[in-house]
N, C-alpha and C positions, 0 to 999 in steps of 0.2 A: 789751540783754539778750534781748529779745523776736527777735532777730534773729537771735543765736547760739541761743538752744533750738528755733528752729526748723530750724536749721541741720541739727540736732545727729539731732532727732524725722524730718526728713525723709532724712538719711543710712540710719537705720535702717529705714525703709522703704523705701528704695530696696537696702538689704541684701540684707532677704526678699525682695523681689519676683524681683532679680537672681538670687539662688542659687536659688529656683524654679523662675527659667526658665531657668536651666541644669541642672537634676536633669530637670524633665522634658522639654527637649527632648531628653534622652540615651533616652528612654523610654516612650511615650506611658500614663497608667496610673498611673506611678507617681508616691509624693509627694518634693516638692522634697527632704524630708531622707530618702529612701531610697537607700543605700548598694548600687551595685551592685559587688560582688566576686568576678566571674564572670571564667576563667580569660584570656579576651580582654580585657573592660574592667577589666581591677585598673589599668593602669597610667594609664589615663585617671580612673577613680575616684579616685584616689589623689591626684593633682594637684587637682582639683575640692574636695578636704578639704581641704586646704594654701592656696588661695585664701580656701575660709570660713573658716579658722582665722586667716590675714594680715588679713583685713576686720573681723572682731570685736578683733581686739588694737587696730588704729585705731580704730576707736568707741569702747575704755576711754582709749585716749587722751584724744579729742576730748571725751568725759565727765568727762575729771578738769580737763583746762582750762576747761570750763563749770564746775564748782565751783568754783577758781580765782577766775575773775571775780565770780562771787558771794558770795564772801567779800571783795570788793575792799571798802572804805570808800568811793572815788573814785567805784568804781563804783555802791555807794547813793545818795549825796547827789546825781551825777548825775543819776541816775533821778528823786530825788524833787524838783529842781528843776525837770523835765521834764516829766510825767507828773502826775495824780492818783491816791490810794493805791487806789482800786477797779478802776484798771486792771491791780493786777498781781495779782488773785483767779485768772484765769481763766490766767495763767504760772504762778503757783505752784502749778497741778494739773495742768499740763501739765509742772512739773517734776517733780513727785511720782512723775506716770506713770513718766518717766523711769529716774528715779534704780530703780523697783523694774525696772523693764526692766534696767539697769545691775549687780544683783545677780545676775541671775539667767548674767549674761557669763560668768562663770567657770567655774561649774557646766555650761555648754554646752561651753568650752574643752578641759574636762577629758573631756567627752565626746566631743569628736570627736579629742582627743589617743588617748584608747581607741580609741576606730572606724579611726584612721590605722595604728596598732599592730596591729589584730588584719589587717586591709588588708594590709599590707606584709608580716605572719606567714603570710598564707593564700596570696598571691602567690609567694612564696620556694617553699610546700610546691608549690604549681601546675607554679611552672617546674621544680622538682626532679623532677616527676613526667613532663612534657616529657623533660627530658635524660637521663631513668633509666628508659624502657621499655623492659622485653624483650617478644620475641617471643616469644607465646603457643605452648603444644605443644598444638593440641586435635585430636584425630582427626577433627572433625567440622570441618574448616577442617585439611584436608591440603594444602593448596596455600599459605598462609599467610606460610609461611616465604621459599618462593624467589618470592612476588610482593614480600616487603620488600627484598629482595638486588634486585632488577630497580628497584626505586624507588629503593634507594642510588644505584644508577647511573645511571639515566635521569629520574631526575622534574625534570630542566629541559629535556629534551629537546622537551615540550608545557605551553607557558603552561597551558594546562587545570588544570594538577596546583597551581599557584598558585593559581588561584580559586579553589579548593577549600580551602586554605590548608595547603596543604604547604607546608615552608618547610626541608627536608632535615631535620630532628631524627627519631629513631627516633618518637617518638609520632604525629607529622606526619605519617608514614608507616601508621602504627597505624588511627587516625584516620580517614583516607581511605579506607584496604582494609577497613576496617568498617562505617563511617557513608553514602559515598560509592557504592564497591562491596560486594561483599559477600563477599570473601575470607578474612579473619580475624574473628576474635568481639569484640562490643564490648569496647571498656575499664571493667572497673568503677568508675575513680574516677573518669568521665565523667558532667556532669548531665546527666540525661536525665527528660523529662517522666513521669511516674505514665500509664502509659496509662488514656486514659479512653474508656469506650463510645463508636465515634461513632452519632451517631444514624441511624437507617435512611435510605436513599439516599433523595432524591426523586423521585414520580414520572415515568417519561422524558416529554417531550414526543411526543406523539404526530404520527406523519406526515399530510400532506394535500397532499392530489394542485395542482400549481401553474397558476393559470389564466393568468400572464403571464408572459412569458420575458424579459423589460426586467432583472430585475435581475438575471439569470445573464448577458447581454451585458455585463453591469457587471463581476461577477466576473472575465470571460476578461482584459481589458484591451485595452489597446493598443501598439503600439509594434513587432511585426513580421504582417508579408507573410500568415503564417500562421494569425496568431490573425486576421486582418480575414476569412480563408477560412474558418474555423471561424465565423466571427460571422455572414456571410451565408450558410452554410448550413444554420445553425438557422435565424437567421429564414424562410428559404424553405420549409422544413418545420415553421414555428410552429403553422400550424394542423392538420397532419398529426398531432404530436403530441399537440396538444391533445384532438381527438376521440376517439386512441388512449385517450385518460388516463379519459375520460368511461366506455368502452366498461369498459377495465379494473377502473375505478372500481364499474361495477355488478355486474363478476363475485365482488369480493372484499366486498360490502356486506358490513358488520358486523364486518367483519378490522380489528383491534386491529393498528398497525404503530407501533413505536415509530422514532423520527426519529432518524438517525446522523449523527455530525457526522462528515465524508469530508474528505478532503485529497487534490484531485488536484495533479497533483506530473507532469510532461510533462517526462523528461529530455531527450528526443532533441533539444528546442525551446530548451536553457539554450545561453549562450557556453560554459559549459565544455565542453559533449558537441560544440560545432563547430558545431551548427542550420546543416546541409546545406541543412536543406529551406526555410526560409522564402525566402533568395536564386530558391530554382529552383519557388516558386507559380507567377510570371509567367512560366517560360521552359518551360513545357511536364513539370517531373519529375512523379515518381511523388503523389501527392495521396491513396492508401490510406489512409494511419495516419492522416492529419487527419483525413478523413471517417469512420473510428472512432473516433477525441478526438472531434471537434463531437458526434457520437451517445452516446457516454457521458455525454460532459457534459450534451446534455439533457433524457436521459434520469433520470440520477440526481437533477434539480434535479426534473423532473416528478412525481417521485415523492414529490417534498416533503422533500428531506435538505438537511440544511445541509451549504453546500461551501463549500471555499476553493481558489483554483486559483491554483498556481506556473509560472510559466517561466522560475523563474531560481534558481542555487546559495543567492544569500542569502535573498530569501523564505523555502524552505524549510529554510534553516537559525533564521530569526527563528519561523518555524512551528511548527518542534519544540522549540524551547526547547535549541539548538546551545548550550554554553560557550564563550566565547575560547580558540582555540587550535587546533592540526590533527588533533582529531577521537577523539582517545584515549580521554576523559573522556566518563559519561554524560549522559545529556542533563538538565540541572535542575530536570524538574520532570516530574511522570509526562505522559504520551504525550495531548493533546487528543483525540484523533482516533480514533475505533473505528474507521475504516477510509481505509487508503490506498490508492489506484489509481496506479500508476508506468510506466514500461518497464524494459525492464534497465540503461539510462543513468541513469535516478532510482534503479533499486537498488543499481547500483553508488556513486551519490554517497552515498546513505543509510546504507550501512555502511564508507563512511570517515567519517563525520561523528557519527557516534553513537554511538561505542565498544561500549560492553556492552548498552545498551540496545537497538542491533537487534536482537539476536540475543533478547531478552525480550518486543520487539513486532512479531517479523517475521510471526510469525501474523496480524498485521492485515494485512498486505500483498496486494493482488492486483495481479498482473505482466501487465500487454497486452503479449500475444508474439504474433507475428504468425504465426509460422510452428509454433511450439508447441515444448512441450520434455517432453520423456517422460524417463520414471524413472530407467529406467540411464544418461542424462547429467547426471539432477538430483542422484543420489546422489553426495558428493564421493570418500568410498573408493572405491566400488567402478566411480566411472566412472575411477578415477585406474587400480585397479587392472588394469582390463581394456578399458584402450585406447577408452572412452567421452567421455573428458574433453574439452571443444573451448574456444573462446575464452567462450562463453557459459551453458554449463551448471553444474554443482555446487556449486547454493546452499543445497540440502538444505532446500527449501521442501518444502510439500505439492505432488501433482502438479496437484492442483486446482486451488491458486491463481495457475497461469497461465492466460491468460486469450485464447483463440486468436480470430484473425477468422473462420475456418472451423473446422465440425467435423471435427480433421483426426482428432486420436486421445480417445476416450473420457476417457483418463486424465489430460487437462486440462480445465477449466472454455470453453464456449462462447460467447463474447459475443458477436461478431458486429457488424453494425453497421444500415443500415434503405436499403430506397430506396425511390423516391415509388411512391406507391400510387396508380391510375387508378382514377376514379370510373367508373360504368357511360357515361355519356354521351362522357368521353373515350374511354374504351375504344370506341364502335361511329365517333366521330370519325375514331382511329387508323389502323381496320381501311378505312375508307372512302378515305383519304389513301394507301395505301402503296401505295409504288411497286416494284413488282415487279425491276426490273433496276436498283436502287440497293444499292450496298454501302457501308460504314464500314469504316475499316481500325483497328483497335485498334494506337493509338501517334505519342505526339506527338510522339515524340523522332526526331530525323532519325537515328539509329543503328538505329534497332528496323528501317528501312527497308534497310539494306544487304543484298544478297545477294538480297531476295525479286524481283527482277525475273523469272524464270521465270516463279511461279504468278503474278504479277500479272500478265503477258499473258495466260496464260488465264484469268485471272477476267476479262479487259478483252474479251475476244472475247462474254463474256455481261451483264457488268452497267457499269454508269458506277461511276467508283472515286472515293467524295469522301475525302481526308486532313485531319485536324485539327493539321498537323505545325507546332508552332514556329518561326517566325524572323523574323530584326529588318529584315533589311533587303534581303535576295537569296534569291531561293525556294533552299531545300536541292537540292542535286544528288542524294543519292539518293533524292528522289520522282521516280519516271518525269514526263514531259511528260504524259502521259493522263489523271493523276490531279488532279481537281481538289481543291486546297489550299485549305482556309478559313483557316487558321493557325488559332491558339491560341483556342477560342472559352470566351465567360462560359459557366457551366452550363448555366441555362435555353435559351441558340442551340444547344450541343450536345444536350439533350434533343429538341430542336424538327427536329433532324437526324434522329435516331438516329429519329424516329413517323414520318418519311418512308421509311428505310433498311426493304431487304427483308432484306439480311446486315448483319452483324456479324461481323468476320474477325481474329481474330487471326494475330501472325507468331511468338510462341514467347513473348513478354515484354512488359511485364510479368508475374509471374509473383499468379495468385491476387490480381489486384486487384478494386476492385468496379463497375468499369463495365460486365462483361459480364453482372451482376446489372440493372443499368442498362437496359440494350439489351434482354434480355430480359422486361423488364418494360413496353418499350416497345413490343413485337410484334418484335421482329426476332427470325431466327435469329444463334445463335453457331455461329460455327464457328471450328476451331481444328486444332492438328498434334495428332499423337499423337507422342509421344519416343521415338525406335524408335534406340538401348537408351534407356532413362528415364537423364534427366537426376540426377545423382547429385552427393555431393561428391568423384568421385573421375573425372570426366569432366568437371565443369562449375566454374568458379570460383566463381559467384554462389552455390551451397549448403556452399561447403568451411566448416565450422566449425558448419553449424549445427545445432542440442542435441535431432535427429530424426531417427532412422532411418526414419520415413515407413510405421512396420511393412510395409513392402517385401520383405526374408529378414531372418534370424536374424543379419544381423553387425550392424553400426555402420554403416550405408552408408544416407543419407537418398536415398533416389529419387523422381522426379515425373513419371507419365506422359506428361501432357499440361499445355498450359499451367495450365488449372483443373480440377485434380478434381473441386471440388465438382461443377462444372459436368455434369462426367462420370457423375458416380456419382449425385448425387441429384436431377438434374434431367433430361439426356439426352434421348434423339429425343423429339418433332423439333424439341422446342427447343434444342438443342446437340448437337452433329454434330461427330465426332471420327475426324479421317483420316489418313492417312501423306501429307503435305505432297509428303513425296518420288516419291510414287508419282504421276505424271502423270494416269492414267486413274484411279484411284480420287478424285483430286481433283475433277476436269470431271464427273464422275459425279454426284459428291455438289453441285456446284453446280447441276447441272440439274436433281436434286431438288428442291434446297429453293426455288427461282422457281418450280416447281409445285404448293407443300407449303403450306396456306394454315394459319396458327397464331396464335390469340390473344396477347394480353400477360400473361404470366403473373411472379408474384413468389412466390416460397415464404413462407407465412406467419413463420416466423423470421426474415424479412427486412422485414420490417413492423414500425412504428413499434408497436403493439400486443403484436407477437410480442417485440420486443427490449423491451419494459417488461415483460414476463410473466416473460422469464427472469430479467431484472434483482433482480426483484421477490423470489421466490421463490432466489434467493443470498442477497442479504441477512440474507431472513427466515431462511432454514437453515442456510447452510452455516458452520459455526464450526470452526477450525483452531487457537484457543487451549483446546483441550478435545479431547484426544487419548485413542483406547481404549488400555487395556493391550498393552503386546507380547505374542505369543504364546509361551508357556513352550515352551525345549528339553528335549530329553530329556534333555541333562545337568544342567538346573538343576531337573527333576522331581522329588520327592522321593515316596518309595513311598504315603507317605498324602494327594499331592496328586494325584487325580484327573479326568482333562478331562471335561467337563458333557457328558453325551448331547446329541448334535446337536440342531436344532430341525429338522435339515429332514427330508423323507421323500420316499419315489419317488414318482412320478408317478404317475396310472390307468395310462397308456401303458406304463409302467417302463422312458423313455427319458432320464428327465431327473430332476433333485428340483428339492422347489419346498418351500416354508417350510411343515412342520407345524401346521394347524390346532389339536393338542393340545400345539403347544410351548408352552403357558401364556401370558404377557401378552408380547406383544412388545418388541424392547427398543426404546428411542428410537434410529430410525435416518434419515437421509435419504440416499437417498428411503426410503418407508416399504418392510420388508421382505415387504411383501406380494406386491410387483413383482417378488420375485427368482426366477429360475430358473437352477440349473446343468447347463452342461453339457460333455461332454469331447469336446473340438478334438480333429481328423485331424492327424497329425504335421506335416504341411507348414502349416496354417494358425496366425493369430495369434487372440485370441478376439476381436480384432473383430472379424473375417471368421467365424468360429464364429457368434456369435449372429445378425449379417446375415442368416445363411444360414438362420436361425428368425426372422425378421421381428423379434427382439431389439438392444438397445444392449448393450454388455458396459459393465457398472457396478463400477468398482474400489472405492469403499467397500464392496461385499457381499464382496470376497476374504476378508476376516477370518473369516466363517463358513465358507467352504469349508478352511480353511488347518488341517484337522482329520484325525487318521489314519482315524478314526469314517468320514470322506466317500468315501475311496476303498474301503472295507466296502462303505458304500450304493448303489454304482455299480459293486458287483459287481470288482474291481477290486483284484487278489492282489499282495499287498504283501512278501515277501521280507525287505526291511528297511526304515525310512521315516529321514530324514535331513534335521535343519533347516539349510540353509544358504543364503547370498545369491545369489539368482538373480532375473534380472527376470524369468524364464520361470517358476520357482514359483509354485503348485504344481503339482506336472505326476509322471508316470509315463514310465519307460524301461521299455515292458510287453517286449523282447525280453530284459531281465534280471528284471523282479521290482522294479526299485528304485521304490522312492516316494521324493518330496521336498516337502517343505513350505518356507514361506517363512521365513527369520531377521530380516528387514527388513523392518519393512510400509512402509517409501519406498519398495519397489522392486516393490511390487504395482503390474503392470503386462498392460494389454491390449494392450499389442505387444508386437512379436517373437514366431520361432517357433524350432523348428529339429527336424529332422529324426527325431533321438533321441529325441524327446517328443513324448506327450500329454500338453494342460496342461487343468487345470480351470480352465472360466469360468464368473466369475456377470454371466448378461445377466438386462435389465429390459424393457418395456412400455415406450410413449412415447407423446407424446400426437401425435396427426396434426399434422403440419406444425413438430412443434416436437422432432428428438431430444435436446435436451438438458435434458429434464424427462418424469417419468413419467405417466402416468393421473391418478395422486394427489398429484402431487408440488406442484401449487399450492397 
């Protein structure tokens, strides 16, 4: 007897525990006997009833055959021949329990008989409601209709649209384009949470400058040629940076910098984009864009950001929170990352992989372009419309957020990248070492060597010609006999060269890399061809496609004087020396100078581990691209009682120029601050970089928005006929041989290049700080 009621007492305890822990494993939260009847779990609810409701009908079983035996006779007198009568005190209150446990069976029965009924009544209404959606007519969700017609037919065409849980039914459809994207309006018979305040953000972590570069070597990884180049070029500049960090450190004491978590993201370096480059480290290729990666990266790490660094499609698809599938669907979960750093290889993988969501967080994007991309090819109409379009333009970014190795045009963002910086005691080492009739040839690749045999006898009649030319096993034929070849050397040997070398000579190519930053920072002269016509995409294959016209003229035609501009334009004699290659006697000329010309080692401050954390710094902190001004109203959408706001700016003392009104009341939030701005009006042939150069000024494309006013060519004196908003990259600008003025319709296509002939355009240039033009006076 004692055997069977326990039987009986431990069934029903292993009842309750069992259906508990299957209510809440369904749940974490909830109690065993809570019924969930929510439009996915009914049918698995429903079953879970049906099992408590089979378990309790056996327990009245099992309870009526223990009364049974206990009304046996056989089974009394058993017992009491067995047993003594005090033994069966402590069963007969353990039956008691029972038996009222036992009553209460039915009454639970009948409850959860209810609970399966109202279950299967709200399931039926559910899936009714599933297979009976119409589509919504709401003005405000115009597109609604024909994204449900495009879902009829293709939502199997991207696993994505499964995950999400379409499953072809019009609601599944509904669902998705409301909850998922945001094309049509919710459904109201949809559960949806009571929104509740959420509580105020946390304070950000605040930045700190990093005093050990061990765990950013962590971050790069390992596994190609590239990233090991990038690892041992921080290290060798670890402690360059670090003093930079110290130095920076004391100019911003007391700047509050809050900490960004950044995603660098290195397309050029994944298997999908090819990674040209990691195979050709060891074999002499181009090595630029690394040594701007290595310098980004340790610069942004110095600055105290938390990074994550990809070189591969899935990383950065596990990174953003990609869905299964090819790339339609948006990403699950909002965007980690206030800021991404890519090339156009990463921006191209990033909006096939992210459906709607790029184009939501493309703002956070900054694009390293090597070469840069200006306005009228970033814009997708209008470079479509007027023959601007190329393989790499119109992604309809801001023009800022490309991000050039030189300051080539105003109207992108400057990054740059750093070379080693000589203490005073190398420096008077250098100077004491160099060898007057030693030259370096820029170019490891035995191609950059074809054809120059000419001027290389004349360079050999005056200096020893050393080559750092590539090869594995048989000296290249096109290095002359005279020249001696060190092959392929480590960095630190070619530095150790270059403090010997009196020249540094380029042959046309590479084009705008940074060793001749190198070399002149090492005491040597550069010297180089001038392009006589400039190299173009319409002469040269190596520039066909690319998203710059070099503001060169007024067409679409990217041009390159010489092999390095910068070199040309902001550095020049007698540290860089620019000749016609072709021209016999102007070349011998110019080398008998420079063995005469005795020149320190000079590096432009923006080329310093210092300078490239200042700009860094100061982007960060200001520059924001998800916070856009108003467009500027047309005259057809004017309406007689909306009014344009009196300028802020006013004429000059001079009254050659305007500059921001003193009594224009409070400034607005601008960067850089509108104190720096001054306008003024370009000679027909010029672009307004060239304009404000020619006033010791940068031209600053975020100030266009103030000029882009009929009020401005009033103030500038400047007889307007009729004024006309339309898409030009040259607005705003005056045709003064008719009267017309033009304002701009598109602030994408506010642009400091380009000119043309027909026009004066108005430019607003800024101040800059010595050594640094891509930041104002004030702008840190």
């Amino acid at each position: 007897r004692i055997f069977v009621l326990g039987i009986g007492f431990f069934t029903l305890c292993f009842l309750m525990t069992s259906l508990g822990g299957q209510f809440s494993a369904k749940r974490l939260g909830d109690s065993p006997f809570t019924i969930r009847t929510e439009v996915m779990g009914a049918l698995e609810s429903r079953g879970v009833l049906r099992r408590m409701s089979d378990m309790l009908e056996m327990l009245m079983k099992r309870m009526d055959i223990l009364a049974r035996l206990e009304n046996s006779t056989d089974f009394h007198r058993g017992d009491e021949a067995r047993f003594p009568l005090d033994r069966f005190q402590p069963a007969a209150g353990l039956m008691e329990r029972i038996q009222a446990i036992a009553q209460n069976v039915s009454d639970i029965a009948i409850k959860v008989d209810q609970i399966l009924r109202n279950s299967l009544l709200n399931g039926k209404v559910m899936e009714g409601r599933r297979d009976q959606c119409e589509v919504p007519r709401d003005p405000k969700y115009p597109d609604c209709a024909g994204k449900v017609e495009w879902m009829r037919a293709r939502w199997t065409s991207d696993p994505c649209y499964a995950f999400f849980g379409v499953d072809g039914t019009e609601c599944s459809f509904l669902i998705y384009l409301s909850e998922v994207e945001w094309f049509c309006p919710p459904l109201p018979w949809r559960n949806r949470t009571v929104a509740v305040p959420s509580p105020p953000p946390l304070p950000r972590a605040q930045a700190a400058f990093q005093r050990d570069l061990a765990h950013l070597l962590e971050l790069i990884g390992t596994g190609k040629e590239s990233l090991s180049f990038m690892k041992k070029r921080i290290r060798h500049l670890a402690q360059q940076w670090l003093r930079a960090a110290r130095r920076l450190e004391q100019k911003l004491a007391g700047w509050q910098r809050d900490q960004k978590h950044i995603l660098i993201h290195i397309g050029f370096l994944t298997e999908e984009s090819g990674d040209v480059f990691s195979p050709r480290v060891l074999k002499g290729g181009p090595l630029g864009e690394m040594v701007q990666w290595a310098d980004i990266l340790a610069a942004l790490f110095v600055l105290g950001h938390s990074l994550r660094v990809t070189v591969s499609l899935k990383e950065l698809q596990s990174h953003l929170g990609v869905p299964p599938g090819r790339g339609n669907c948006p990403l699950t979960s909002p965007l980690p990352f206030d800021l991404i750093y890519t090339d156009y290889h990463g921006l191209q993988q990033m909006k096939q992989h992210m459906g709607l969501s790029f184009k939501k967080y493309r703002c956070r994007v900054r694009v390293i372009d090597t070469f840069g991309t200006e306005p009228a090819y970033n814009h997708e109409e209008y470079a479509t419309l007027r023959g601007y379009r190329t393989n790499w333009g119109y992604w309809n970014l801001q023009p800022a957020q490309f991000m050039t190795m030189f300051p080539h045009t105003p109207d992108n963002s400057f990054m740059g990248f750093v070379s080693e910086e000589l203490n005073q005691t190398e420096r008077q080492l250098i100077k004491a070492n160099k060898v007057s009739s030693m030259a370096v040839v820029y170019g490891k690749e035995a191609s950059i060597w074809k054809g120059k045999e000419k001027f290389l006898a004349i360079l050999n009649k005056y200096m020893e010609i050393h080559g750092t030319v590539y090869y594995e096993t048989q000296r290249p034929p096109e290095v002359p006999a005279f020249v001696k070849n060190h092959g392929l050397l480590p960095q630190h040997e070619f530095q150790q060269l270059l403090r010997k070398a009196k020249l540094f000579i380029g042959f046309g190519f590479p084009y705008e890399g940074p060793a001749p930053l190198e070399a002149i920072a090492n005491g040597c002269v550069f010297l180089q061809a001038r392009f006589n016509p400039p190299h173009s995409s319409l002469n040269h294959e190596f520039f066909r496609g690319k998203p710059t016209s070099r503001e060169a003229t007024g067409t679409a035609v990217f041009q390159v004087s010489s092999q390095h501009p910068y070199a040309e334009d902001f550095i020049g004699k007698p540290h860089v020396w620019t000749v016609d290659y072709n021209n016999s006697e102007e070349f011998e000329a110019a080398i008998k100078t420079i063995m005469r010309t005795q020149v320190d080692p000079y590096l432009p401050y923006e080329y310093t581990c210092e300078g490239m954390l200042e700009r860094i710094h100061a982007y960060i902190q200001h520059q924001d691209f998800c916070t856009t001004s108003s467009l500027p109203p047309s005259p057809k959408t004017k309406s007689p009682a909306m009014q344009s706001p009196p300028s802020p700016l006013a004429l000059s003392p001079n009254a050659t120029h305007l500059v921001w009104s003193p009594s224009a009341g409070q400034a607005p939030q601008a960067w850089p601050p509108v104190s720096s701005l001054q306008a003024w009006v370009s000679e027909p042939q010029h672009t307004c970089t060239e304009t404000c150069r020619q006033h010791g000024l940068v031209c600053e494309p975020t100030f266009f928005r103030f000029l882009n006013k009929e009020e401005v060519f009033l103030q500038l004196s400047i007889a307007c006929d009729s004024t006309e908003y339309e898409m030009n990259h040259l607005y705003p600008a005056v045709a003064e041989n008719v009267h017309e003025c033009y304002l701009q319709k598109e602030p994408l296509l506010f642009s400091c290049a380009g000119y043309n002939t027909k026009y004066r355009r108005l430019c607003p240039c800024r101040d800059f700080r010595q050594g640094q033009v891509a930041l104002c006076r004030d702008c840190l």
